[in-house]
Each structure stands twice: as C-alpha cells, then as structure tokens.
N, C-alpha and C positions, 0 to 999 in steps of 0.2 A: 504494500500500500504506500509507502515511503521512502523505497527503497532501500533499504537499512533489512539487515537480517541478523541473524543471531551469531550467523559465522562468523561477519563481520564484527559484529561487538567483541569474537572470543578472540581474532585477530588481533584489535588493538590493545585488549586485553594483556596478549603474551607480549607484548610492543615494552608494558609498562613493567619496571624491575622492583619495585619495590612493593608489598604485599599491603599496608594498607594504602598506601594510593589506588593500587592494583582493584580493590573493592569501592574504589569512588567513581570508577568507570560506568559509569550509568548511560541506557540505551538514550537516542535522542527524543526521541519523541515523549518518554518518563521525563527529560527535563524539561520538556516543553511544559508539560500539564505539569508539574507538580513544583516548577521552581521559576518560573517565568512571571513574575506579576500580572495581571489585568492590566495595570494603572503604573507608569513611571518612565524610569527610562532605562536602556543596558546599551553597553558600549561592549565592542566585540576588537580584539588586535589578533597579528600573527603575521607569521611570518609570507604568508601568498601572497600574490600578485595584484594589487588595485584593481579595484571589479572582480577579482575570483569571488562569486558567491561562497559566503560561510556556508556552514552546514546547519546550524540552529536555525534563523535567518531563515534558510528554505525549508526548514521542516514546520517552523511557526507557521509559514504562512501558506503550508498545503495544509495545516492542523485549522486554520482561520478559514480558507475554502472549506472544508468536509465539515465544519462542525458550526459555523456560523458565529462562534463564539466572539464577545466584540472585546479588543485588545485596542488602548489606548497609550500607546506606546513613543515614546522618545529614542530614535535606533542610530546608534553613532559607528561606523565600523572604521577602520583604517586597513592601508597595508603598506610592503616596501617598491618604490622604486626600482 
C-alpha cells in the first residue's frame, strides 16, 4: 500500500549496530500515525540531494490521501548541494 515492507524494515534494521537504537527502528507509516502531530511544525535534514523527496514527507501525504485525515502542518526540509 506504501511501498514499505517488512523486509525492508529488517534490512535497515541489520544496517543499525547498536541494539537499543537497533529497537527505535520503527516502520514508517507507525511514525506517521503515532508521532506526527495534527497541528505544528517538523523540519526534516540529510544528507540527499535538494528535491530528493524524504521518505516520511511521502508516506504522510499518501497516509492524508487514503484517510482524509486533516494535518495542519508547518514542513521545512533541507539538503546538500
């Protein structure tokens, strides 16, 4: 539905070396619903390309399509030259 699967989560899972971070790995769309405010603002950095779409970013706003749900949101992103 989101493109996101499980292998993938267990993918970046094995990516991360240290065992509790390793458990803070959360699927995206669970961060979308459960730690995304309604109301505010989030700012997003990294290391990609200006204009490479983030990956929350595009999962929010297929989660805003399917569910109608209304987000009132301040969205600041950056990247590198």
């Amino acid at each position: 539905m989101y493109g996101w699967t499980d292998m993938t989560l267990d993918l970046i899972r094995e990516r991360v070396r240290h065992p509790e971070l390793r458990n803070r790995v959360v699927d995206p769309l669970d961060a979308v619903i459960k730690h995304i405010p309604r109301k505010g603002t989030l700012a997003f950095s990294g290391m990609g390309l200006m204009g490479a779409p983030k990956l929350i970013p595009s999962i929010l706003a297929k989660y805003v399509e399917d569910t109608g749900e209304e987000f009132r949101l301040n969205v600041y992103t950056c990247g590198s030259a």
